[in-house]
Rosetta silent file (secondary structure, phi, psi, omega in degrees, C-alpha in Angstrom):
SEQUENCE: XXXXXXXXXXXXXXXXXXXXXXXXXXXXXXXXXXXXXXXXXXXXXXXXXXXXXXXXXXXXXXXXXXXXXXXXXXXXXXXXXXXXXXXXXXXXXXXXXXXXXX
SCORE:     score description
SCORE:     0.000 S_00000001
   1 L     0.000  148.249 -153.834   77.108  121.113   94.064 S_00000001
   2 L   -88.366  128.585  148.930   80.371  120.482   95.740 S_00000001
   3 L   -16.462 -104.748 -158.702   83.077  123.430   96.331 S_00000001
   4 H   -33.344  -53.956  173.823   85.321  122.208   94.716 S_00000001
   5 H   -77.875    5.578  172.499   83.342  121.370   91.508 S_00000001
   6 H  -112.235  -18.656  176.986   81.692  124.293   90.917 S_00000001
   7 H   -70.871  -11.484 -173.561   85.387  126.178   91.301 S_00000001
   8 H   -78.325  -53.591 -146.918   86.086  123.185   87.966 S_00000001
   9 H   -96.733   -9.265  162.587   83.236  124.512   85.973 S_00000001
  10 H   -45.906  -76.946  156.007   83.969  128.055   87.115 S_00000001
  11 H   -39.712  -32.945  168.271   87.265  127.771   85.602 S_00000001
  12 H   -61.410  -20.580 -176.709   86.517  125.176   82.624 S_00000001
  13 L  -103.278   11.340  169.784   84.862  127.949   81.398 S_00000001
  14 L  -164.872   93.439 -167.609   87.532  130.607   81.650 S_00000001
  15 L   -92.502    1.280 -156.109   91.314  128.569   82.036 S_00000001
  16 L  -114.115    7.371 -178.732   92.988  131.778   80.851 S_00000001
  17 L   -99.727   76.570 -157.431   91.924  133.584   84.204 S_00000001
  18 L   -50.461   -0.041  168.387   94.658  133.022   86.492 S_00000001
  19 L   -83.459  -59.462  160.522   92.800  133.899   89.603 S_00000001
  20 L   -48.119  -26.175  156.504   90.338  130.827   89.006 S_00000001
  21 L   -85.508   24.631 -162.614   92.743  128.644   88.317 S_00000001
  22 L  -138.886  -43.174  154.806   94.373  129.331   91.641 S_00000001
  23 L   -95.890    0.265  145.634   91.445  128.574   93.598 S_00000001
  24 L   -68.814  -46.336  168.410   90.397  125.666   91.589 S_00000001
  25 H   -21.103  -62.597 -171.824   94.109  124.823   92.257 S_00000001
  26 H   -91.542   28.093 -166.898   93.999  125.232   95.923 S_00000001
  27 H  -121.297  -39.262  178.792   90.460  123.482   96.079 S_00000001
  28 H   -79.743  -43.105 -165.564   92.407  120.274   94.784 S_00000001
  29 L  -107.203   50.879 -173.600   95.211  120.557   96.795 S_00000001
  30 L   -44.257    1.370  171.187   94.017  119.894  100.116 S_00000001
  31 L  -111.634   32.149  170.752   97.056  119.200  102.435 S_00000001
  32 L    35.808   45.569 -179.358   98.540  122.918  100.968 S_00000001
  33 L   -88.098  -19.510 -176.219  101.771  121.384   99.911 S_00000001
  34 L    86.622   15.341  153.493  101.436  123.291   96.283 S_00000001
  35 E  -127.984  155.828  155.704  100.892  120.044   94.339 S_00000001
  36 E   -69.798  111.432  164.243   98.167  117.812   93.419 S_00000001
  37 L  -100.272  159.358  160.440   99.364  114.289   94.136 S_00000001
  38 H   -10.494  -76.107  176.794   97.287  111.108   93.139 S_00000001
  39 H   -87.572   27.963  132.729   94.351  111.150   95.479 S_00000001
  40 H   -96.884    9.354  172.657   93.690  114.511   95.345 S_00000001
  41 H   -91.100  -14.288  173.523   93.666  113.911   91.288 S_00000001
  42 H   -81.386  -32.951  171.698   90.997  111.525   91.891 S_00000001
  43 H   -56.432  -40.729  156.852   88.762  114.132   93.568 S_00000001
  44 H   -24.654  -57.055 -145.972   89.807  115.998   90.338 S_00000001
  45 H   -98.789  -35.670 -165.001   89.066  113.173   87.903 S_00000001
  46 H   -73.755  -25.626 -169.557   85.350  112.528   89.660 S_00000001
  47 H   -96.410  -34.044 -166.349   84.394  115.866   89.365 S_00000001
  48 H   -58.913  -51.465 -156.081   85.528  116.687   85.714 S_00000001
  49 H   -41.562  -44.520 -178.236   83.618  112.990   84.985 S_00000001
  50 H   -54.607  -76.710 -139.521   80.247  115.156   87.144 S_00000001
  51 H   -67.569  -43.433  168.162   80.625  117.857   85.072 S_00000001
  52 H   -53.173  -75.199 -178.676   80.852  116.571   81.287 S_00000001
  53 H   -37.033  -37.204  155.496   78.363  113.989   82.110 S_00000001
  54 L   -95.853   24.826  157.916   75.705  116.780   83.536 S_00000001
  55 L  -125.286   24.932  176.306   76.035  118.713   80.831 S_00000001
  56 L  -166.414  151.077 -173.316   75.802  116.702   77.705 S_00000001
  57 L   -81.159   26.034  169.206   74.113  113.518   77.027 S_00000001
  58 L   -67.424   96.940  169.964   77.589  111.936   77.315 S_00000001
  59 L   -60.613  120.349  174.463   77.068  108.892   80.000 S_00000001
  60 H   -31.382  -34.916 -127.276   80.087  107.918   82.587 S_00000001
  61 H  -128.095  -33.560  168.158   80.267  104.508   81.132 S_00000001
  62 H   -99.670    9.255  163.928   80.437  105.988   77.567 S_00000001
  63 H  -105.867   -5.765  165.235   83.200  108.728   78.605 S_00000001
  64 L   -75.845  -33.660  175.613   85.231  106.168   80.380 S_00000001
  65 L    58.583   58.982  176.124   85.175  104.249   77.001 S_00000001
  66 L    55.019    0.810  173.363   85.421  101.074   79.061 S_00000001
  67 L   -83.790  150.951  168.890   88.458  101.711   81.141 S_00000001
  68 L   -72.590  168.575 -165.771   87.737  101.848   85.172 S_00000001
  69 L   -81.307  -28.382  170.232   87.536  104.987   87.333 S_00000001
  70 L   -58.608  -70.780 -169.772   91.482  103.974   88.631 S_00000001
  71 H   -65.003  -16.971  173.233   92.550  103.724   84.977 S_00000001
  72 H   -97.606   -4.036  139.084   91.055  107.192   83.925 S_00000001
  73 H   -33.246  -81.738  174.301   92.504  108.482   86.727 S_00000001
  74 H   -80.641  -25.206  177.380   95.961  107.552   86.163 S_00000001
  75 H   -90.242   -8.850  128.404   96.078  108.515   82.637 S_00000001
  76 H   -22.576 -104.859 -172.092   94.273  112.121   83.434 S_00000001
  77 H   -20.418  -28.946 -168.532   97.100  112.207   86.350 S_00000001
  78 H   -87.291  -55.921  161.013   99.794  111.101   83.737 S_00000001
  79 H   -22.946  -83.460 -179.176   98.287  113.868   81.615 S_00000001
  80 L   -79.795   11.099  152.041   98.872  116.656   84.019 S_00000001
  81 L  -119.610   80.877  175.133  102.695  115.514   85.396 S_00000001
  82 L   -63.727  -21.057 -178.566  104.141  116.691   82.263 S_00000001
  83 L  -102.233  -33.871  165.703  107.896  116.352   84.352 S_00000001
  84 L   108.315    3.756  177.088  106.861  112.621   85.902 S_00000001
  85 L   -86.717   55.048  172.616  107.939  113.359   89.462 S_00000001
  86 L    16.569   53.654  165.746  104.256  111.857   90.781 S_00000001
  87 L  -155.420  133.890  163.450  103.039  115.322   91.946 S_00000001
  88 E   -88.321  114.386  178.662  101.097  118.080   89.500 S_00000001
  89 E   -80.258  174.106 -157.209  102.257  121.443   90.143 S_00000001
  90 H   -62.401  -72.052  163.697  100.108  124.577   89.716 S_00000001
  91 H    -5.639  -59.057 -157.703  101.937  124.841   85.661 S_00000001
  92 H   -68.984  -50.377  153.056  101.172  121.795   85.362 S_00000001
  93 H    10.114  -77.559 -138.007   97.363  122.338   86.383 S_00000001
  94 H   -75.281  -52.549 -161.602   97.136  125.565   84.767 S_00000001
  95 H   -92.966   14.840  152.140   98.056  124.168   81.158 S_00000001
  96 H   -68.109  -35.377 -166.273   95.753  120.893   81.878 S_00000001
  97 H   -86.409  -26.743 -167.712   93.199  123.278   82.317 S_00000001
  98 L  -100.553  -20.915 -179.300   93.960  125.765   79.260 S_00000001
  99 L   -85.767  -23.445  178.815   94.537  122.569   77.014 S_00000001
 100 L  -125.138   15.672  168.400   90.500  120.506   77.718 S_00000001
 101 L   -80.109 -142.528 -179.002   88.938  123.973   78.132 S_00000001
 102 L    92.548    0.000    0.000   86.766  126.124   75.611 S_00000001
């Protein structure tokens, strides 16, 4: 399992622990600018897709619900830049993360 995805299912399973969601953060945000832009939301979007799918008998192709890996992307990414300036910041992250955990 990938860094990066196992810091997602650390954290999917505890969003309210602000230390995990600070290295799942910085796991994401690979040129260490403090935002998530687009392609590092796809690394994002690829992993969450890994994680539902190998834990439930929920298929990619039936959690995509017929939209492409691009279009579930951008509306994840759309999701999480609650202000619209096409970057997520660590907020925004944090309450993406505390909002599809549990």
């Amino acid at each position: 399992m990938g860094n990066t995805k196992a810091k997602l299912m650390e954290v999917l399973s505890d969003a309210q622990n602000d230390d995990k969601v600070q290295k799942a953060f910085a796991a994401y945000d690979k040129d260490g600018d403090g935002t998530i832009d687009r392609g590092e939301a796809k690394k994002f979007a690829e992993d969450l897709i890994k994680i539902v799918t190998d834990n439930s008998p929920i298929s990619k192709k039936q959690l995509l619900r017929g939209v492409s890996m691009k279009e579930y992307v951008n509306a994840n990414f759309m999701l999480m830049d609650k202000d619209g300036n096409g970057s997520v910041s660590y907020d925004e992250f944090k309450e993406f993360l505390q909002s599809h955990s549990g």
